[in-house]
NURO-13349 format. One record per residue (C-alpha): residue number from 1; chain; z, x, y. Coordinates in steps of 0.05 Angstrom, whole numbers, plus 5000, padded with zeros to 4 digits. Layout:
<rs>
R  lumba  milum    pz    px    py
R    NUM      A     Z     X     Y
...
</rs>
This chain:
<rs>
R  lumba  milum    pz    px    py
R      1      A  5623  4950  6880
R      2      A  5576  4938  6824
R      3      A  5586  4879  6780
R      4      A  5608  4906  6711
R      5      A  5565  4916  6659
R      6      A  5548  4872  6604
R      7      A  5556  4909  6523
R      8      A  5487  4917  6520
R      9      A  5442  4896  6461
R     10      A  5422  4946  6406
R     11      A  5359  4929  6396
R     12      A  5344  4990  6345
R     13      A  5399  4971  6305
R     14      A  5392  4890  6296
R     15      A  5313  4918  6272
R     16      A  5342  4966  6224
R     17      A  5397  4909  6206
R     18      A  5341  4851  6196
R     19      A  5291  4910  6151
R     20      A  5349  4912  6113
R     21      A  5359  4843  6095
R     22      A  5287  4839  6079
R     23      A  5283  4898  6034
R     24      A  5349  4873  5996
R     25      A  5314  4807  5992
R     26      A  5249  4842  5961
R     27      A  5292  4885  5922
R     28      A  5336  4816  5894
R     29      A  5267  4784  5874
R     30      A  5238  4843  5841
R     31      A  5300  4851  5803
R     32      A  5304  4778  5787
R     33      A  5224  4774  5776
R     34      A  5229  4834  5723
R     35      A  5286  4809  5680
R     36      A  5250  4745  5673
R     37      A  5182  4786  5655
R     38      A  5226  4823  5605
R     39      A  5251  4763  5583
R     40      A  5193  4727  5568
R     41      A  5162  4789  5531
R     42      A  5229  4789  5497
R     43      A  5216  4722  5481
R     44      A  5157  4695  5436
R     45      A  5133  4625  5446
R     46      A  5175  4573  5418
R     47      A  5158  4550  5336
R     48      A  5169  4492  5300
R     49      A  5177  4510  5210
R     50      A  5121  4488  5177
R     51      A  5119  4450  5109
R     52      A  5049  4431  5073
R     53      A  5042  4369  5022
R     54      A  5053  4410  4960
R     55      A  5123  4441  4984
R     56      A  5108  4505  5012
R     57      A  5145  4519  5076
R     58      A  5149  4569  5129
R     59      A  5223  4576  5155
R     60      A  5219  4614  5219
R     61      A  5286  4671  5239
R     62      A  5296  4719  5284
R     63      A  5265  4785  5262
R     64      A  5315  4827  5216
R     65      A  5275  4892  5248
R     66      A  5283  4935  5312
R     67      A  5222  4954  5351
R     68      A  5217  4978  5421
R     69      A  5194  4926  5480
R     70      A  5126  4924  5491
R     71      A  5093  4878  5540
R     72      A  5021  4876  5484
R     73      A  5046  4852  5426
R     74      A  5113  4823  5397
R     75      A  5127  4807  5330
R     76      A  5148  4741  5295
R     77      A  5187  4731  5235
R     78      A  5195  4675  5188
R     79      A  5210  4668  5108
R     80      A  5153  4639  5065
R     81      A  5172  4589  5004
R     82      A  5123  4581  4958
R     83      A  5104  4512  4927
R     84      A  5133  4528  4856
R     85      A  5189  4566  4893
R     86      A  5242  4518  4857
R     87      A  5221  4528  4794
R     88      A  5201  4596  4786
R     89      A  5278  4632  4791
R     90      A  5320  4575  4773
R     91      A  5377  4572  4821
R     92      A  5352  4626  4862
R     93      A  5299  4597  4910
R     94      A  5230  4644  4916
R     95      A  5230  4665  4990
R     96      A  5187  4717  5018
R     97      A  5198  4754  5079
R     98      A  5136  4750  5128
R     99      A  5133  4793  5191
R    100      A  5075  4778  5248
R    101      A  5051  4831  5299
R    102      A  5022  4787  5353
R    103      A  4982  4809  5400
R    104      A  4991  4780  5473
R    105      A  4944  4728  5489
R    106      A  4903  4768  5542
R    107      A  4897  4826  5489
R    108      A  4876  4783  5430
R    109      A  4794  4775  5412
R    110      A  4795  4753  5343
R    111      A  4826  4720  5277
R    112      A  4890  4737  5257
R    113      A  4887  4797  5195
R    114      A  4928  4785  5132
R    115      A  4947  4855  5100
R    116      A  4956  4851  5022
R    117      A  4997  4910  4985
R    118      A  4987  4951  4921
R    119      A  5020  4973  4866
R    120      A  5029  4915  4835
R    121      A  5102  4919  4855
R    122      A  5091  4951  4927
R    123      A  5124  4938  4984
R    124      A  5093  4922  5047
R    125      A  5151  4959  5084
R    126      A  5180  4909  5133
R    127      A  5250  4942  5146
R    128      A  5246  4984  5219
R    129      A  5211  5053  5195
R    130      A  5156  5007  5167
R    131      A  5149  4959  5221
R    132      A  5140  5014  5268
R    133      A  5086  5045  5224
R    134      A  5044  4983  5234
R    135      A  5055  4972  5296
R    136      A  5040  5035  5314
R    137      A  4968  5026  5269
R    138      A  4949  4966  5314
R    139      A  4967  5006  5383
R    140      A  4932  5068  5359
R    141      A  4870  5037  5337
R    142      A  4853  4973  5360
R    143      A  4856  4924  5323
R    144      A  4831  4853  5349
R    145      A  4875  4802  5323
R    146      A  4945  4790  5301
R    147      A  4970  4823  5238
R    148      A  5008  4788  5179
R    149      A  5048  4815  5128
R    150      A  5089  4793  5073
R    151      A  5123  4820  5009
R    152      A  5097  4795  4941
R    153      A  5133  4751  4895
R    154      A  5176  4808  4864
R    155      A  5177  4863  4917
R    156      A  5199  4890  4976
R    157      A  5254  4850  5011
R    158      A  5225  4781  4973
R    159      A  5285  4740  4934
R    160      A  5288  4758  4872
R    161      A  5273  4825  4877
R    162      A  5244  4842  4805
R    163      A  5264  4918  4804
R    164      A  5294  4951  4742
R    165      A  5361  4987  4765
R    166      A  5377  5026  4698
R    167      A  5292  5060  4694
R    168      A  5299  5109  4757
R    169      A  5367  5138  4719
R    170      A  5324  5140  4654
R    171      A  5276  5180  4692
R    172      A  5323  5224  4730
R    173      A  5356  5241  4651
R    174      A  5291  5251  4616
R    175      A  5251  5297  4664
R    176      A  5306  5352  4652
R    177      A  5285  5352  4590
R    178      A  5221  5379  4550
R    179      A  5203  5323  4513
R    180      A  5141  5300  4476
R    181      A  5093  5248  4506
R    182      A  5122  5210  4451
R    183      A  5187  5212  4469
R    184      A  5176  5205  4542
R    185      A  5138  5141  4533
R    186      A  5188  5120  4481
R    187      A  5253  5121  4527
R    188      A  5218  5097  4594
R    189      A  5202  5026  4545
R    190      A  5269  5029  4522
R    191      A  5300  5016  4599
R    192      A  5234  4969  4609
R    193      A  5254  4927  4546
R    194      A  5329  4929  4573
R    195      A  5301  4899  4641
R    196      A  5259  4854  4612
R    197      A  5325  4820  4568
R    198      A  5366  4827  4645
R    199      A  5315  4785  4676
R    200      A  5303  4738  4610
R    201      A  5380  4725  4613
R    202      A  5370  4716  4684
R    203      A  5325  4665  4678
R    204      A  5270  4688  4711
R    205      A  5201  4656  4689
R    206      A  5170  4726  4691
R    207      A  5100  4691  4675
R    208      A  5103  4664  4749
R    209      A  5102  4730  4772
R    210      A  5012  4748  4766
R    211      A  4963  4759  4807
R    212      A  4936  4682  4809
R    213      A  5004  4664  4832
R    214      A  4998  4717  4884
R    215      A  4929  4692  4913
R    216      A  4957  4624  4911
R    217      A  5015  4647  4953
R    218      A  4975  4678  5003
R    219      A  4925  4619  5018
R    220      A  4991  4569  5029
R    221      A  5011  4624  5074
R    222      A  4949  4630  5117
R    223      A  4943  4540  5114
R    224      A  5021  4550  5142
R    225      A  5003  4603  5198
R    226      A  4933  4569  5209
R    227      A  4966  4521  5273
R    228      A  5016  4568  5293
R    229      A  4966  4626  5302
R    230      A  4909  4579  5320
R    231      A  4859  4608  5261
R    232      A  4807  4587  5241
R    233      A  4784  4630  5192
R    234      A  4824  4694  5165
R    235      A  4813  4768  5149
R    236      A  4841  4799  5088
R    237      A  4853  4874  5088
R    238      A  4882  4896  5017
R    239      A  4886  4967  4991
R    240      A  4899  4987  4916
R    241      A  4922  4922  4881
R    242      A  4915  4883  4941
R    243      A  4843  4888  4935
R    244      A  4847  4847  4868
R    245      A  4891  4807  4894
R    246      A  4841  4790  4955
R    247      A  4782  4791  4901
R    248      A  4826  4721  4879
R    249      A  4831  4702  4940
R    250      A  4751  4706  4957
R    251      A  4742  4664  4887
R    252      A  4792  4598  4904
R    253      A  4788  4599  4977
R    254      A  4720  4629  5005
R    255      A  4723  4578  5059
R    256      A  4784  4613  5093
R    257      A  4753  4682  5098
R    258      A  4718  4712  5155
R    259      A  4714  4780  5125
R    260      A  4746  4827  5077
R    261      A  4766  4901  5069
R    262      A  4774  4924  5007
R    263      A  4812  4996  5010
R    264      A  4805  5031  4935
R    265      A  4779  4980  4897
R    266      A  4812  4950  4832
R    267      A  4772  4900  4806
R    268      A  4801  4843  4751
R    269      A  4744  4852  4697
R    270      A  4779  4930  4687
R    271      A  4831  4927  4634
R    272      A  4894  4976  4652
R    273      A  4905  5000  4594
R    274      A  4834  5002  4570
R    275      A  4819  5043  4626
R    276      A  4875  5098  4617
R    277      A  4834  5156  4574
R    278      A  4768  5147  4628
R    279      A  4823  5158  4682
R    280      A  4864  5212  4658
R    281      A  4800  5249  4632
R    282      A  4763  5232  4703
R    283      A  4829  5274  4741
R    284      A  4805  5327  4711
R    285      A  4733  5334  4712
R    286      A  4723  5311  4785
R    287      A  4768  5366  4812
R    288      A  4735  5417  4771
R    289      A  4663  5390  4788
R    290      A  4685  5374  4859
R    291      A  4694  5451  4865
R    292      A  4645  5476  4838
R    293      A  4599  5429  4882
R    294      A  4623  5466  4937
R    295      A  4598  5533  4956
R    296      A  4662  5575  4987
R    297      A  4710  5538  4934
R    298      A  4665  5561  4874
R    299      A  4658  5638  4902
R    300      A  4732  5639  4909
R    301      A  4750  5601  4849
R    302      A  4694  5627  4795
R    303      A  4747  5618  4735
R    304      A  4775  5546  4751
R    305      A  4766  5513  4689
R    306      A  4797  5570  4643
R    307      A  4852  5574  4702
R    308      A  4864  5496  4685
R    309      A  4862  5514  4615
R    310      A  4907  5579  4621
R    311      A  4966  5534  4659
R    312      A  4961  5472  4604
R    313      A  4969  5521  4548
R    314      A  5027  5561  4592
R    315      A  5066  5499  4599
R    316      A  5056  5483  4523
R    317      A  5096  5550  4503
R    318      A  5140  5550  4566
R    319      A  5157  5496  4609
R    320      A  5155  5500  4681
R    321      A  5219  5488  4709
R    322      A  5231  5468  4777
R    323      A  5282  5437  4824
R    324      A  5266  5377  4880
R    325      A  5302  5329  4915
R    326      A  5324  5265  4895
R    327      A  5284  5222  4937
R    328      A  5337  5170  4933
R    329      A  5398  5204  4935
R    330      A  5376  5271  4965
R    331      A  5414  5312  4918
R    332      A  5378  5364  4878
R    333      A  5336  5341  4809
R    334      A  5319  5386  4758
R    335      A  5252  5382  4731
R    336      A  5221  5408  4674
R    337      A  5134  5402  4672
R    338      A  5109  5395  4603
R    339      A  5028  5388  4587
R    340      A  5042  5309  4595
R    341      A  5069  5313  4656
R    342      A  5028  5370  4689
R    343      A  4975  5322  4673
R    344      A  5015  5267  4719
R    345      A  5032  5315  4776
R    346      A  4949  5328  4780
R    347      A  4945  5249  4775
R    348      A  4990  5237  4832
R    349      A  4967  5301  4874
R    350      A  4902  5270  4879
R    351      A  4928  5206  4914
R    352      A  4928  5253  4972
R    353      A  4875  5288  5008
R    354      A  4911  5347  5037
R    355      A  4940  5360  4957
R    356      A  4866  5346  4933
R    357      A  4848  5416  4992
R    358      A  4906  5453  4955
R    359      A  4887  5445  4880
R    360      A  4840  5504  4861
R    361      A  4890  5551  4905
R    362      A  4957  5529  4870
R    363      A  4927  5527  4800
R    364      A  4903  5590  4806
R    365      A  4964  5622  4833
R    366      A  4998  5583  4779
R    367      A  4961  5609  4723
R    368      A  4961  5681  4749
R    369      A  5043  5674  4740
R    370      A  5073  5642  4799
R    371      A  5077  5570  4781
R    372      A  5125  5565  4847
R    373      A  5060  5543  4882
R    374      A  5061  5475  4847
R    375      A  5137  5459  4886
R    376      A  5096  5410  4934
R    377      A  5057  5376  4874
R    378      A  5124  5364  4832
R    379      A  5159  5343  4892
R    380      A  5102  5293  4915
R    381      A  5104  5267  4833
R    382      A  5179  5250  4832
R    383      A  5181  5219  4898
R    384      A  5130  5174  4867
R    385      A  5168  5170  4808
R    386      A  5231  5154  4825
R    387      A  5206  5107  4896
R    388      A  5262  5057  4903
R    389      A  5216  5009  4939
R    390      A  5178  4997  4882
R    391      A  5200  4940  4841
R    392      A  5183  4949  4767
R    393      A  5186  4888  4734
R    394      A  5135  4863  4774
R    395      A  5090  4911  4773
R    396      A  5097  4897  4696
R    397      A  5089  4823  4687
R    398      A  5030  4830  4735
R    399      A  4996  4881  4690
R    400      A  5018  4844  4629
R    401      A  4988  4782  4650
R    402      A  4922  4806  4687
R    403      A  4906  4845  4628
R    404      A  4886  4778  4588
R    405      A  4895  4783  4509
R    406      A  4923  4847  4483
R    407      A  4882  4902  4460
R    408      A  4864  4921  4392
R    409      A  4898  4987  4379
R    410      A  4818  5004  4346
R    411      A  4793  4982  4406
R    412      A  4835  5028  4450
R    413      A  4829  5084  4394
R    414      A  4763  5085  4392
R    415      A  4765  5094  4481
R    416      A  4808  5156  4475
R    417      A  4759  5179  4418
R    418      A  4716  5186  4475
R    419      A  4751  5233  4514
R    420      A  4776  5285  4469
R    421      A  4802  5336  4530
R    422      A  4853  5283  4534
R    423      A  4875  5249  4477
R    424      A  4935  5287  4460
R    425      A  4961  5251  4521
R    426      A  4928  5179  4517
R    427      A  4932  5175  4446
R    428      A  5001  5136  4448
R    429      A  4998  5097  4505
R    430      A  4972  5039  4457
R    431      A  5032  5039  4410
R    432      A  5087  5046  4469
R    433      A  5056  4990  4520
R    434      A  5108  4950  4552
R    435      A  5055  4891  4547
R    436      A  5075  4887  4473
R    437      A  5140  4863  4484
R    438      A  5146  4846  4558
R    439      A  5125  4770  4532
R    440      A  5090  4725  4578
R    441      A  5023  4685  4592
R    442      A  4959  4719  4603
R    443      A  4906  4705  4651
R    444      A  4846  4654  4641
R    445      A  4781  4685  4619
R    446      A  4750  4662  4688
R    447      A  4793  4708  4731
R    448      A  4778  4769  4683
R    449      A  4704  4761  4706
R    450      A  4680  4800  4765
R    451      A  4690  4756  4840
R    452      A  4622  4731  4864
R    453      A  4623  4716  4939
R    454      A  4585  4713  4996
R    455      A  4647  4735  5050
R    456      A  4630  4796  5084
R    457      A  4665  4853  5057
R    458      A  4681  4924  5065
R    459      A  4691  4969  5009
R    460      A  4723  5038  5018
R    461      A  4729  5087  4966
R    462      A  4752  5161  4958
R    463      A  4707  5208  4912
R    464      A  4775  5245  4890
R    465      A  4810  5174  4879
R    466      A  4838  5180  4800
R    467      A  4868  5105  4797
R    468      A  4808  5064  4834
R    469      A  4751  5108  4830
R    470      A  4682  5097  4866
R    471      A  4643  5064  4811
R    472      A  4696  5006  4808
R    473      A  4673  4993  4887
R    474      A  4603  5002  4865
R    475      A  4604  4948  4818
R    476      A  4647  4904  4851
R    477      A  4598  4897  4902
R    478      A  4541  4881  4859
R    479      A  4568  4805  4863
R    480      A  4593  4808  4943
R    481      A  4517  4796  4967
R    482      A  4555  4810  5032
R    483      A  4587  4871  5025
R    484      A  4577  4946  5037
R    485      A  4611  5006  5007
R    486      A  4631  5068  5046
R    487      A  4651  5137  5002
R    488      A  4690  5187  5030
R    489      A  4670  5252  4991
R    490      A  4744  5290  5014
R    491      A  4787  5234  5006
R    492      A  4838  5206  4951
R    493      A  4873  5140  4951
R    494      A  4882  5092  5006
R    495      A  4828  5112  5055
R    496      A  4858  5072  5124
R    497      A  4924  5107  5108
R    498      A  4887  5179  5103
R    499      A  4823  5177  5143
R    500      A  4814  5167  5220
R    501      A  4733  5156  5203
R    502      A  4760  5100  5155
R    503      A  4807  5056  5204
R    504      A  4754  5064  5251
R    505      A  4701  5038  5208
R    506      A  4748  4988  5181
R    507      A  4765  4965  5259
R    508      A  4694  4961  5276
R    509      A  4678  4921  5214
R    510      A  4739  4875  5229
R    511      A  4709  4861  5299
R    512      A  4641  4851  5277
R    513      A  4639  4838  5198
R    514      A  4565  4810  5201
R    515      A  4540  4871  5239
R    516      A  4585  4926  5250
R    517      A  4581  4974  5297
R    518      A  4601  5033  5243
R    519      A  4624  5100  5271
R    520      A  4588  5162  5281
R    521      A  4636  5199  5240
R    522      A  4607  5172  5178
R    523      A  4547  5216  5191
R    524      A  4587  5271  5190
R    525      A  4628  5269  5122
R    526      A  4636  5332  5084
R    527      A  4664  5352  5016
R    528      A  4734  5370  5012
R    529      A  4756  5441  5055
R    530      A  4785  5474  5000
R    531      A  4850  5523  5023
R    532      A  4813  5587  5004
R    533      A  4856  5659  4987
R    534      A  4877  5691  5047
</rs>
């Protein structure tokens, strides 16, 4: 009989049993491995707040933003107080909001980049729509080191916000109505002197809000970010007002600079209100000339000028009248464009360099009777108009102050004088400045001269620019013996926000400030492409 049989062993199976165990072992420390990879790029490196000898301090939080995980870069967030922060508001401490885009250590190969805003009064748009805008700007293009930004004393999400609540309903009343330039300027300073007496009664020291106290601000907040960043130098990127504000910055702390970009260039030693007439009268001649400079543009628009001419004196008999959305409350605005304003819609319109391509075609269609084609150009003016980010009453006791001692109304007279095509519109801007009664202290004569540095700097300019236009760079770098100035012959205002050849020259320089390694694009410029009649 044969002995019975053992059960025997499976060896197939106890292999296919042990592969197992390995692969949900592998599969365990993967899992395990990768939540504490996300975690530490969840995570930034641990901070201690920051406090300097005068009393500014550097309060880090966790980030009030949303932005998707991304194993390059995470941000940082942390509430500046400025030395005089105490005294400035009274009960309500000073405290600006500060947002870092840090790059991970393996990706960063330079100093960190402080970005200063414009207006004065501009935000540097820190909630999530913003924050995803910049970030987006350093993944797109490159940028070498970590990025800073902060709101101004005054703006953006700062404490106090200086913004006048009652002006944008002002506005929204008065352009459904024709009025006179007259009136128009006289009800916009009525709701300015009613926010001036809010903030008075407030207690606000609306002197501290200037452009000195705003360089002063951000060298305490590079010294505060100088160990937790590990700079050793800084570079300052401002566009619009935040080149004068960087200009301030290159005259009290050269030391701290390794290089600056200076995007549409608005130099201290030019007086706001001075400048006005050369501006206004300037919108119009460089679109005209800008045409006619430009073969296809002048065959297809022979009659520009009188077609300028024709729609001014159309809008004197008959204003336009038009309907936009509220950009605030997205319900529809009526609008009615007067000479005045037309003159501000072409103002605004050449901000932008795809409006500056439109121009010739939509004033000509205007004046041949279809004034519809100007829809885009209103729209674009009252969403500038009416921006709710933009706080007011800074803007205004930054102006006020920069501006030195007030004008003599000859003086300013005798400016307009010069620039009769305009005067009708500039003539009353004298007699209805805010300055007059928005009452504080006025800068020293030294910051009203022009910055003389030796920092390297970048200047960028736009030929179509009508607030900053080229000759201000030209002349502000006649005292930067370090500094070159690039002109974009299509462009408007704010050249790194409109121009791919301008962020990468302004990357390049930002890598390489003493020598550059400029784009081939900027061989390759070309006048404006004018939309031509189909």
């Amino acid at each position: 009989m044969p002995l019975p049989r053992l059960n025997p062993v499976d060896t197939s199976s106890n292999a296919m049993l042990q592969s197992r165990h390995w692969l949900l072992g592998f599969l365990l420390f993967f899992i395990s491995s990768l939540g504490l990879l996300l975690w530490w790029l969840a995570t930034p490196e641990p901070v201690a707040n920051v406090r300097l000898s005068n009393g500014a301090e550097l309060e880090w939080t966790p980030c009030w933003f949303h932005l998707p995980l991304d194993w390059r870069r995470y941000p940082q967030c942390a509430y500046f107080y400025p030395a005089d922060a105490n005294r400035v508001a009274g009960q309500q401490r000073l405290k600006l909001p500060v947002a870092i885009l840090r790059q991970r250590a393996w990706l960063r190969d330079g100093e960190p980049l402080l970005y200063l805003a414009g207006g004065p009064g501009g935000a540097a748009f820190l909630d999530d729509v913003g924050i995803f805008y910049w970030q987006s700007e350093l993944e797109e293009n490159a940028w070498a080191g970590d990025w800073v930004l902060f709101d101004q004393r005054g703006a953006g999400l700062s404490t106090p916000k200086l913004s006048c609540t009652g002006v944008n309903d002002r506005l929204r009343e008065m352009l459904a109505q024709a009025l006179s330039p007259e009136e128009d300027l006289r009800q916009l300073n009525a709701a300015y002197a009613d926010c001036y007496a809010h903030f008075s009664a407030a207690g606000v020291d609306l002197s501290a809000f200037n452009t000195e106290r705003n360089a002063q601000d951000a060298v305490e907040l590079m010294q505060l970010l100088q160990q937790p960043l590990q700079a050793q130098q800084w570079n300052l990127y401002g566009v619009s007002y935040g080149t004068r504000l960087a200009l301030q910055v290159m005259r009290i702390a050269p030391q701290s600079l390794r290089s600056v970009i200076l995007d549409s260039v608005y130099p201290p030693q030019r007086h706001a209100l001075a400048e006005l007439p050369f501006l206004l009268d300037r919108a119009q001649a460089v679109l005209l000339t800008g045409c006619q400079a430009t073969p296809k543009c002048q065959q297809a628009y022979p009659n520009l000028a009188q077609d300028f001419a024709h729609l001014l004196q159309q809008v004197q008999e008959q204003p336009f009248d038009f309907e936009v959305l509220d950009p605030e409350t997205i319900i529809p605005l009526r609008v009615q464009i007067t000479p005045a304003r037309w003159q501000d819609v072409l103002f605004v319109a050449l901000y932008h360099w795809d409006f500056i391509e439109l121009l010739p075609s939509v004033i000509n269609q205007a004046a041949q009777g279809d004034p519809s084609a100007l829809q885009p150009l209103v729209s674009a003016y009252v969403d500038m108009l009416l921006d709710a980010n933009f706080s007011d009453a800074m803007n205004l006791s930054v102006e006020c102050y920069d501006m030195g001692e007030a004008l003599d109304e000859a003086a300013y007279q005798a400016q307009v004088a010069r620039y009769p095509k305009v005067s009708q519109f500039a003539a009353s801007f004298w007699a209805y400045s805010p300055c007059r009664f928005w009452r504080n202290q006025r800068a020293t004569a030294e910051f009203l001269t022009p910055v003389t540095s030796a920092v390297p700097t970048l200047l960028l300019s736009g030929y179509y620019d009508p607030v900053t236009p080229p000759q201000w760079a030209q002349e502000t770098a006649k005292t930067l013996s370090h500094s070159r100035v690039l002109l974009f012959p299509d462009m408007g205002h704010g050249l790194i926000d409109s121009s791919e050849c301008a962020t990468h020259a302004a990357v390049a320089f930002e890598r390489n400030p003493t020598a550059p390694a400029l784009p081939e694009c900027l061989q390759d410029m070309e006048a404006a492409d004018f939309v031509l009649p189909e």
